[in-house]
PDB file with SEQRES, HELIX, SHEET and CRYST1 records, atoms N, CA, C and O in Angstrom:
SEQRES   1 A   65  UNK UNK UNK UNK UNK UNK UNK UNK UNK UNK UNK UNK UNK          
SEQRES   2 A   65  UNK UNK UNK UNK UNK UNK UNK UNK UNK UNK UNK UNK UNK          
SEQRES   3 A   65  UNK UNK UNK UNK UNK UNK UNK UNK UNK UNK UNK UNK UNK          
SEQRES   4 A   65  UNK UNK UNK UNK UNK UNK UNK UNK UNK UNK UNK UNK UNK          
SEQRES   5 A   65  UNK UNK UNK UNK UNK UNK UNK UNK UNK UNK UNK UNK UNK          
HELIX    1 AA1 UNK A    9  UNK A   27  1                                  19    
HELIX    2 AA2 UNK A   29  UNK A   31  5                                   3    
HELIX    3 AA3 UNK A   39  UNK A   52  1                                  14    
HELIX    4 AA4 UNK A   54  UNK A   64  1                                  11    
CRYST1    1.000    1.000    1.000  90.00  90.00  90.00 P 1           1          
ATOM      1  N   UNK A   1       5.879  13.089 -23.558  1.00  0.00           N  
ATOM      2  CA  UNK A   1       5.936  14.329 -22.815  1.00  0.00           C  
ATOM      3  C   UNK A   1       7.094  14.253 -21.823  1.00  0.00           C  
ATOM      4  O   UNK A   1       7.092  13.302 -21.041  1.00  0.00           O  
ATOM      5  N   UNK A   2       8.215  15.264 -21.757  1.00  0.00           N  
ATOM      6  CA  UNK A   2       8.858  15.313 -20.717  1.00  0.00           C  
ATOM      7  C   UNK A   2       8.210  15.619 -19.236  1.00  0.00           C  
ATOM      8  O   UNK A   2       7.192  16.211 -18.877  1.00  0.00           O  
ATOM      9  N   UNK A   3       9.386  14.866 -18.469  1.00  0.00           N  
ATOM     10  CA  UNK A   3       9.320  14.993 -16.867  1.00  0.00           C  
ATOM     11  C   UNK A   3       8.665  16.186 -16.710  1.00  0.00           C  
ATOM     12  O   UNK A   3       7.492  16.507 -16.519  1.00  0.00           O  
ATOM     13  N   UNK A   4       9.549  16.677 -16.819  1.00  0.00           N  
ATOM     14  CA  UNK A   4       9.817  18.705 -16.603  1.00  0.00           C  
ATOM     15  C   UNK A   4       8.207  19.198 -16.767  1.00  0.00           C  
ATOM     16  O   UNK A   4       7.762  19.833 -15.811  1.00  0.00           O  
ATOM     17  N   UNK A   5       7.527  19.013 -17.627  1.00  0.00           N  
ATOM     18  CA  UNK A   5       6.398  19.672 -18.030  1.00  0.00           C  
ATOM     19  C   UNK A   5       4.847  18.765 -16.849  1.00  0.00           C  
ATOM     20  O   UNK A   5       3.679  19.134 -16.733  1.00  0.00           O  
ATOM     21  N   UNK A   6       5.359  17.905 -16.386  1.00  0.00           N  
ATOM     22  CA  UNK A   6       4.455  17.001 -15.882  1.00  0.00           C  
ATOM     23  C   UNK A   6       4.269  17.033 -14.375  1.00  0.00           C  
ATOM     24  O   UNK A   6       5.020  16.228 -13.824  1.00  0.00           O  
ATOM     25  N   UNK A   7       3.562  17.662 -13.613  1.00  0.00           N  
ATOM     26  CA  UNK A   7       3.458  18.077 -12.695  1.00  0.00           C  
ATOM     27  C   UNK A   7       3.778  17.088 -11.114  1.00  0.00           C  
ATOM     28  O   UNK A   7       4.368  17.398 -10.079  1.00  0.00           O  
ATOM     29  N   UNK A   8       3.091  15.839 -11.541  1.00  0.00           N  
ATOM     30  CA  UNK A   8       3.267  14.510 -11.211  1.00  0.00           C  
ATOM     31  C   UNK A   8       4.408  14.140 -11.486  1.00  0.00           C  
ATOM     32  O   UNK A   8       4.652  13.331 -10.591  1.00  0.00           O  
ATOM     33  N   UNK A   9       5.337  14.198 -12.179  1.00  0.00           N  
ATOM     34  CA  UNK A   9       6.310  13.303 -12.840  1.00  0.00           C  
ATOM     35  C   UNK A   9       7.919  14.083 -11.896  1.00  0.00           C  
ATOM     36  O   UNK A   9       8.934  13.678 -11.330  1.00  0.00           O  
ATOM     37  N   UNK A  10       7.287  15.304 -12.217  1.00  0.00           N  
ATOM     38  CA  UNK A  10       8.512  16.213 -11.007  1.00  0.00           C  
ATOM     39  C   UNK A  10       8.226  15.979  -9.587  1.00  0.00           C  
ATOM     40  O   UNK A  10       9.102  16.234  -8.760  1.00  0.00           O  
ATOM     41  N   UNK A  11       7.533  15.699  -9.366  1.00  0.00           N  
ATOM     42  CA  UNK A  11       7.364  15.428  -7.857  1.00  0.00           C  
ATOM     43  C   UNK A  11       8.191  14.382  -7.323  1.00  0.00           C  
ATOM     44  O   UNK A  11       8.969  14.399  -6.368  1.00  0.00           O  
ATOM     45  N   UNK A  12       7.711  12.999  -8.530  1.00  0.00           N  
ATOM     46  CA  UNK A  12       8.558  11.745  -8.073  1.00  0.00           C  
ATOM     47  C   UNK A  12      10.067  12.081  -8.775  1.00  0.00           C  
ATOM     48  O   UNK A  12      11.027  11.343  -8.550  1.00  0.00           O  
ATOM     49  N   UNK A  13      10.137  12.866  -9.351  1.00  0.00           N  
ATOM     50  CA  UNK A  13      12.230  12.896  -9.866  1.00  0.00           C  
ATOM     51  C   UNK A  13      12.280  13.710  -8.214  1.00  0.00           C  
ATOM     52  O   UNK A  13      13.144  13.206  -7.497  1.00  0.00           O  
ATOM     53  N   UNK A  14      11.646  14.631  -7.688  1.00  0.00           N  
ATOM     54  CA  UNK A  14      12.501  15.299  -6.408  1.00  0.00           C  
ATOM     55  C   UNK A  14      12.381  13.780  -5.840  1.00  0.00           C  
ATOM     56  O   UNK A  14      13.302  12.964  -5.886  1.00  0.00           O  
ATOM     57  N   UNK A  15      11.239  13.568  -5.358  1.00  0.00           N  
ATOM     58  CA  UNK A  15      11.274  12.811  -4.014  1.00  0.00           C  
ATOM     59  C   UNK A  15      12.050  11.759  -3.922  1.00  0.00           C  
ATOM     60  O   UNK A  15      12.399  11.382  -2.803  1.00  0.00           O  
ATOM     61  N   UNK A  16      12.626  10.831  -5.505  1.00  0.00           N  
ATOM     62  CA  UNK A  16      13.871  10.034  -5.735  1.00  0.00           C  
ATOM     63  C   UNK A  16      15.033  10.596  -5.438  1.00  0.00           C  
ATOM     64  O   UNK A  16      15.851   9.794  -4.988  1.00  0.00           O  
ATOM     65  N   UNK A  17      15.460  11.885  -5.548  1.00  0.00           N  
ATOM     66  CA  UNK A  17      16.733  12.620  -5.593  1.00  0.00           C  
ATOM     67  C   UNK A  17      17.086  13.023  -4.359  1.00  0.00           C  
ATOM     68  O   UNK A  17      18.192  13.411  -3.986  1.00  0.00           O  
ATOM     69  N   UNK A  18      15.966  12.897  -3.669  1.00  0.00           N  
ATOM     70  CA  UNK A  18      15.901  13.409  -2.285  1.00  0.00           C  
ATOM     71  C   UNK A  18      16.313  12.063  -1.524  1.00  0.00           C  
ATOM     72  O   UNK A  18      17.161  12.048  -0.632  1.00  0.00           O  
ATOM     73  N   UNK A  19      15.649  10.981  -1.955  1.00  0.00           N  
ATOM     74  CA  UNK A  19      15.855   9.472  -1.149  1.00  0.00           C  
ATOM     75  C   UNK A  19      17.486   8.771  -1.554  1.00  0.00           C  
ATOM     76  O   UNK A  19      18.141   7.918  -0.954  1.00  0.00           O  
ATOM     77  N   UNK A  20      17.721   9.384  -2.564  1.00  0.00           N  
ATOM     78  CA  UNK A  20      19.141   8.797  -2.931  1.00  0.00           C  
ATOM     79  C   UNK A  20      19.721   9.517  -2.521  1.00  0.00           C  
ATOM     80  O   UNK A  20      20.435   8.672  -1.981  1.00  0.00           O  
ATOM     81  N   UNK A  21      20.257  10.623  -2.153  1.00  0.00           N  
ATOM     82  CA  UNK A  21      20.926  11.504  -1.856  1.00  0.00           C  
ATOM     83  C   UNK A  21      21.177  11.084  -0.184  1.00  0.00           C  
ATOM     84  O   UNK A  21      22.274  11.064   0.373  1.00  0.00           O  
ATOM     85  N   UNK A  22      19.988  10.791   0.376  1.00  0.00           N  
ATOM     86  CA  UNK A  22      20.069  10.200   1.778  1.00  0.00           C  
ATOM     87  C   UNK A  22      20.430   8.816   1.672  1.00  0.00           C  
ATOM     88  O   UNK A  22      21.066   8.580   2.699  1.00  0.00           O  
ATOM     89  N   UNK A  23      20.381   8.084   1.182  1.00  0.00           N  
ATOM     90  CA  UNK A  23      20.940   7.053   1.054  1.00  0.00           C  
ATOM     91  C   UNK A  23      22.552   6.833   0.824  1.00  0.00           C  
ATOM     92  O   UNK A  23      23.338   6.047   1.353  1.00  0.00           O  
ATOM     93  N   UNK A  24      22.717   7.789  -0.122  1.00  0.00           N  
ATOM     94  CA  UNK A  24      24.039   8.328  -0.534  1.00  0.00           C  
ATOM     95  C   UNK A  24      25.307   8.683   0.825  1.00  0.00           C  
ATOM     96  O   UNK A  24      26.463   8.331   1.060  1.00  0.00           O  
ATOM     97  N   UNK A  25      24.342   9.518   1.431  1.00  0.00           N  
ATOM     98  CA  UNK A  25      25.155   9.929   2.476  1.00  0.00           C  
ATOM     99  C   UNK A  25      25.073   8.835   3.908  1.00  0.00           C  
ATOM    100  O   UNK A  25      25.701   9.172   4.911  1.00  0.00           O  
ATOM    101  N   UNK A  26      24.425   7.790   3.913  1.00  0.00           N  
ATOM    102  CA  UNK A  26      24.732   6.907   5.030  1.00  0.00           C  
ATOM    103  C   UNK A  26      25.842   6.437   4.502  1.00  0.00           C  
ATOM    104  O   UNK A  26      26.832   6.272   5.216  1.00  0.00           O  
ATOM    105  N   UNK A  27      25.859   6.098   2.939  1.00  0.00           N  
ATOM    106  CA  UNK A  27      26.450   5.117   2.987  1.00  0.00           C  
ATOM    107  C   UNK A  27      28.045   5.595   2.687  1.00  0.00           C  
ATOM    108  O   UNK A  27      29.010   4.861   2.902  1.00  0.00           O  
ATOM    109  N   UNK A  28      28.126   6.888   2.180  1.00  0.00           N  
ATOM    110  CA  UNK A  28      29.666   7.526   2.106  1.00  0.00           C  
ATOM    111  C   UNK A  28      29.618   8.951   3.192  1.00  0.00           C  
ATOM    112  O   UNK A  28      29.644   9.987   2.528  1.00  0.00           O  
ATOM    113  N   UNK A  29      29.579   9.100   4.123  1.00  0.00           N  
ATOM    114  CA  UNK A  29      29.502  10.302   4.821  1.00  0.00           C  
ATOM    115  C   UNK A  29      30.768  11.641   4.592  1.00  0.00           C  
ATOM    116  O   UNK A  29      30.857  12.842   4.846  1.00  0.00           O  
ATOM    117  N   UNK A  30      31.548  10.648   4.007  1.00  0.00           N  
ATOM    118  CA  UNK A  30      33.074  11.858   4.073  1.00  0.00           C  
ATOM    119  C   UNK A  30      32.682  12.570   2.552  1.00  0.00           C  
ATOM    120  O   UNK A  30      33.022  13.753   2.569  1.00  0.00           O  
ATOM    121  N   UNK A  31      32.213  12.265   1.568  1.00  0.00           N  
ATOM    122  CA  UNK A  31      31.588  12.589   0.430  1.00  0.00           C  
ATOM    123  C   UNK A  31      30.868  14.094   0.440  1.00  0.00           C  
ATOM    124  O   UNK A  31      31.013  14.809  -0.552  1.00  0.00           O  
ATOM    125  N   UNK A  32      30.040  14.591   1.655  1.00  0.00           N  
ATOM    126  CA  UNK A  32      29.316  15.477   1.726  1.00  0.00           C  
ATOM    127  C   UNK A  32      30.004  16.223   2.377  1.00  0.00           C  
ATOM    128  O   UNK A  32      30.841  15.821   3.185  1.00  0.00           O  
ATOM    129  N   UNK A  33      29.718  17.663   2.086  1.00  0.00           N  
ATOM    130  CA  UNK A  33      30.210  18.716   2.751  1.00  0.00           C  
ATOM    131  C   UNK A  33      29.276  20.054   2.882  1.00  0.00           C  
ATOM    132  O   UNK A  33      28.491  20.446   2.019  1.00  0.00           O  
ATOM    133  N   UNK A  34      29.457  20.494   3.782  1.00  0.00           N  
ATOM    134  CA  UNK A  34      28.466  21.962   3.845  1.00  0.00           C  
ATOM    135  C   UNK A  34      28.714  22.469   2.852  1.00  0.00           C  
ATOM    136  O   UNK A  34      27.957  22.240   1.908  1.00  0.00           O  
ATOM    137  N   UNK A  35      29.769  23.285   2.671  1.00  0.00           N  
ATOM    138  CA  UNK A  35      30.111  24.600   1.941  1.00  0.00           C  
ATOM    139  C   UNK A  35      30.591  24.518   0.690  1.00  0.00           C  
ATOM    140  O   UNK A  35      31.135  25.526   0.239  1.00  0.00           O  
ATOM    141  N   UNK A  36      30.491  23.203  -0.219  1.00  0.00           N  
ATOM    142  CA  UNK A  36      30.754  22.927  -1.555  1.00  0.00           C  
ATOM    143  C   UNK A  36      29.180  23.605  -2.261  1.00  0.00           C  
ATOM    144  O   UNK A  36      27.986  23.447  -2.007  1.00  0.00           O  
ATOM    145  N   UNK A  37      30.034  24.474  -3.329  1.00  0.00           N  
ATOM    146  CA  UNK A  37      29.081  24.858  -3.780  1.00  0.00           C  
ATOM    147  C   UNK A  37      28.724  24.360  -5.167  1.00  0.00           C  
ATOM    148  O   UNK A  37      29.588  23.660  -5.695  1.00  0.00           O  
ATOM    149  N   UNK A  38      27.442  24.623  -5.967  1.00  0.00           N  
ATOM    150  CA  UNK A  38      27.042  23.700  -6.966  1.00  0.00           C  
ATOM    151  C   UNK A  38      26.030  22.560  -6.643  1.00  0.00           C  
ATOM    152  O   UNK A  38      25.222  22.280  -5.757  1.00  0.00           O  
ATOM    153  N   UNK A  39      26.572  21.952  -8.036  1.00  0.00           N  
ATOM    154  CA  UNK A  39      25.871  20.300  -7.761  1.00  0.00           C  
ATOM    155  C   UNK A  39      25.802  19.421  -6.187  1.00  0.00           C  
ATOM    156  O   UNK A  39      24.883  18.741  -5.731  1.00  0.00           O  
ATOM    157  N   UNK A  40      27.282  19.778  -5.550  1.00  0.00           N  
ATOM    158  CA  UNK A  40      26.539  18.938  -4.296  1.00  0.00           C  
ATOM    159  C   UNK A  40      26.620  19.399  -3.642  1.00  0.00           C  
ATOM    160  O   UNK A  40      26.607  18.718  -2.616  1.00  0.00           O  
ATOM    161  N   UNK A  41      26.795  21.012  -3.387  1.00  0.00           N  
ATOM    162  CA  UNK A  41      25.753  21.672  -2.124  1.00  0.00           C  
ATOM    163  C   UNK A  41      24.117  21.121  -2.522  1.00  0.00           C  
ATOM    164  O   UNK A  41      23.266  20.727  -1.724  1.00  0.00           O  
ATOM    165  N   UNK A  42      24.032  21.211  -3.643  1.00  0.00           N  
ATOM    166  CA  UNK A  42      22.184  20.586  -3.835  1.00  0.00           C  
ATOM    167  C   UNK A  42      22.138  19.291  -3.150  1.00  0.00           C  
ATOM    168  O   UNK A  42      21.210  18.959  -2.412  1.00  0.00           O  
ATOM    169  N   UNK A  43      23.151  18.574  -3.410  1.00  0.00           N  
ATOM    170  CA  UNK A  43      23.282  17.063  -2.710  1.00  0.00           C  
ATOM    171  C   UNK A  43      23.049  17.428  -1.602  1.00  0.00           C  
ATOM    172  O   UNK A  43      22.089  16.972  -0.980  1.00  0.00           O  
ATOM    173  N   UNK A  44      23.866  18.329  -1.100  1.00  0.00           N  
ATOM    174  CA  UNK A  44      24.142  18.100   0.474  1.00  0.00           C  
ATOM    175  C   UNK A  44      22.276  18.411   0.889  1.00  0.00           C  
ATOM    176  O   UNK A  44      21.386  17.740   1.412  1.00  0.00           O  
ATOM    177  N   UNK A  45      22.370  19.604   0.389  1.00  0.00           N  
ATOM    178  CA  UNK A  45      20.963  19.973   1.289  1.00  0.00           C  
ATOM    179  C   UNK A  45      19.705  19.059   1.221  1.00  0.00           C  
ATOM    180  O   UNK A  45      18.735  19.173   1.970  1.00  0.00           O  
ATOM    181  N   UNK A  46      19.854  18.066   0.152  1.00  0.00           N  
ATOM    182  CA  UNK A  46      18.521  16.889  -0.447  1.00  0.00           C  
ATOM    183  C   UNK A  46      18.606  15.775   0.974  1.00  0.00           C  
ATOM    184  O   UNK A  46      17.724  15.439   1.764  1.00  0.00           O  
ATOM    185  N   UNK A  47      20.148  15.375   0.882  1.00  0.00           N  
ATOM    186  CA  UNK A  47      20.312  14.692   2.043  1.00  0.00           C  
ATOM    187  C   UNK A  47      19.851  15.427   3.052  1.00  0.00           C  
ATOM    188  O   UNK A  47      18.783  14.862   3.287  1.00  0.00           O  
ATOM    189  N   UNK A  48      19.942  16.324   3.818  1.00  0.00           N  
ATOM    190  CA  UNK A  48      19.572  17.044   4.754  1.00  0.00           C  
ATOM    191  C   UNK A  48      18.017  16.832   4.797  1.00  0.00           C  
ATOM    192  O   UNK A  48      17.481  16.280   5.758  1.00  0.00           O  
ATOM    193  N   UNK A  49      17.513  17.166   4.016  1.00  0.00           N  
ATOM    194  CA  UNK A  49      16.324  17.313   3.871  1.00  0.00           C  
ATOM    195  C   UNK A  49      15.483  15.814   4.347  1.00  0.00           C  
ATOM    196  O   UNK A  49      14.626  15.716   5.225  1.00  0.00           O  
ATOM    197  N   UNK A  50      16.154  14.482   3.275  1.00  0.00           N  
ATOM    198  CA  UNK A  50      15.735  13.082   3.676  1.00  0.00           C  
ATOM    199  C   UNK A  50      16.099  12.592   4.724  1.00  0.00           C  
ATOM    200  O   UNK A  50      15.760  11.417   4.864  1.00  0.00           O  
ATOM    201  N   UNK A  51      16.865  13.191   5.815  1.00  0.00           N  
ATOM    202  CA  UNK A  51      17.111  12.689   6.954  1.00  0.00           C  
ATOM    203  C   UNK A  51      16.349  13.754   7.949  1.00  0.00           C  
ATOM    204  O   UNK A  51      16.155  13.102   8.975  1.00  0.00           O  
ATOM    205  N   UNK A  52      15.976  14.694   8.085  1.00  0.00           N  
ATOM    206  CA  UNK A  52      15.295  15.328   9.198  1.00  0.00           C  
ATOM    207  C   UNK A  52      14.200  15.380   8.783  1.00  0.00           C  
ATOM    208  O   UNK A  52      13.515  15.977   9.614  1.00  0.00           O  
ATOM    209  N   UNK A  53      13.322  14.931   7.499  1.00  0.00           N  
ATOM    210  CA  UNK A  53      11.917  15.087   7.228  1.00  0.00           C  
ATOM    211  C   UNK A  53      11.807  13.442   7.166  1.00  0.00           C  
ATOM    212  O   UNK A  53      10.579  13.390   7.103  1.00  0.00           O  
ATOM    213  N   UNK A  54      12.122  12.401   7.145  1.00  0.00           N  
ATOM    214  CA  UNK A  54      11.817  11.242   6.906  1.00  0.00           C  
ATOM    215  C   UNK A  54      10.878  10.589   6.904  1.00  0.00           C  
ATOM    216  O   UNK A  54      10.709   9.651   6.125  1.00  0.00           O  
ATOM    217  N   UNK A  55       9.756  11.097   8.127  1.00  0.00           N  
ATOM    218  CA  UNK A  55       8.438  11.133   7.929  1.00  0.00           C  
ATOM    219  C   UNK A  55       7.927  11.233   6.823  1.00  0.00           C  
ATOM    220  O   UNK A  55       7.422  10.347   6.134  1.00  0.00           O  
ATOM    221  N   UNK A  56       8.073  12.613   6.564  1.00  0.00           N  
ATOM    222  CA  UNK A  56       7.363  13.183   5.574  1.00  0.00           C  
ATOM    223  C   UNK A  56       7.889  12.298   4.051  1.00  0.00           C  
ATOM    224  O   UNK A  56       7.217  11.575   3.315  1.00  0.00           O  
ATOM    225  N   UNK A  57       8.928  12.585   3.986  1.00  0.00           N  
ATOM    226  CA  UNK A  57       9.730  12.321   2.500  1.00  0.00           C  
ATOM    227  C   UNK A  57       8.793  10.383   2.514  1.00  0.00           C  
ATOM    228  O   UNK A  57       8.125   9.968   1.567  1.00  0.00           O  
ATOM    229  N   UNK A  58       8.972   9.834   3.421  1.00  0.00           N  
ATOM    230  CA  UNK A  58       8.419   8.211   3.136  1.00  0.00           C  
ATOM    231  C   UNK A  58       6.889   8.287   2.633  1.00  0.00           C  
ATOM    232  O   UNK A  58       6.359   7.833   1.620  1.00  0.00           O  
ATOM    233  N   UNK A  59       6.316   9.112   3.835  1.00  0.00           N  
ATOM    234  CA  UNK A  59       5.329   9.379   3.117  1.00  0.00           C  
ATOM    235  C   UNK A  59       4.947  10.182   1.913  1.00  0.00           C  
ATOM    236  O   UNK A  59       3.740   9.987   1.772  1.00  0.00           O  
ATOM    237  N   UNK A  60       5.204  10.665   1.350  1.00  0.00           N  
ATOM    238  CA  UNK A  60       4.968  11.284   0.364  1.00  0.00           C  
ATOM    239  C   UNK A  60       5.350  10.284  -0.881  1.00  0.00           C  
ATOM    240  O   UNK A  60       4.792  10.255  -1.978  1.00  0.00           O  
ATOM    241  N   UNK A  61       6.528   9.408  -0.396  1.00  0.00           N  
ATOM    242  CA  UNK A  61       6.349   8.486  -1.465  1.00  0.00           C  
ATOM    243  C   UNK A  61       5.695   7.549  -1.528  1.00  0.00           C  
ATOM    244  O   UNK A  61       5.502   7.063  -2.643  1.00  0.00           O  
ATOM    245  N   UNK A  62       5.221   7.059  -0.588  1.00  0.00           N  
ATOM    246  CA  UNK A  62       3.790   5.751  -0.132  1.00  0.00           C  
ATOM    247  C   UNK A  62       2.780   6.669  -1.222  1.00  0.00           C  
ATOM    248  O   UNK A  62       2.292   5.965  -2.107  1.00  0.00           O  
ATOM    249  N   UNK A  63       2.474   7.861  -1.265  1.00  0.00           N  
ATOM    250  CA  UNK A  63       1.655   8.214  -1.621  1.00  0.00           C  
ATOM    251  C   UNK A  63       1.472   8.365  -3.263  1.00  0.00           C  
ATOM    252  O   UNK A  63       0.530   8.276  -4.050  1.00  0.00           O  
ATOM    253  N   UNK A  64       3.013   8.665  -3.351  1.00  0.00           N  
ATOM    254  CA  UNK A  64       3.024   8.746  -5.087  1.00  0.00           C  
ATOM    255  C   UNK A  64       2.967   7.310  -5.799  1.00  0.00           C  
ATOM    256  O   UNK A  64       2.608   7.066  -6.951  1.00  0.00           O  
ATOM    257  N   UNK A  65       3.524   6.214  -4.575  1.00  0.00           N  
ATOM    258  CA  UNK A  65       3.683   4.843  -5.384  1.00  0.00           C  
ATOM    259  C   UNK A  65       1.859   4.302  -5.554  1.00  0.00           C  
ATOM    260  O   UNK A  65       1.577   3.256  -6.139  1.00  0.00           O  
TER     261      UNK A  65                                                      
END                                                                             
């Protein structure tokens, strides 16, 4: 069965995409940009997301692991 169809299985592809993406951006910061649009405006905003929710995003993966 694909990811896609698996309700569980999409949860952990965001919450990975979300943790790499923040990871991504400590570790190259000139890489990201606001106003690129596409594929890494999605980047940008995932990072965004794993750095001001971090709480949340860790937990949520404590929870899926």
């Amino acid at each position: 069965m694909s990811a896609v169809f698996n309700f569980k299985s999409v949860l952990v592809i965001v919450l990975l995409f979300i943790c790499t993406c923040t990871f991504l951006r400590q570790q190259r910061p000139s890489m990201f940009r606001e106003k690129k649009p596409g594929l890494l405006g999605l980047v940008y905003k995932a990072s965004v997301i794993g750095t001001r929710l971090s709480p949340y995003v860790s937990l949520c993966c404590f929870i899926m692991a």
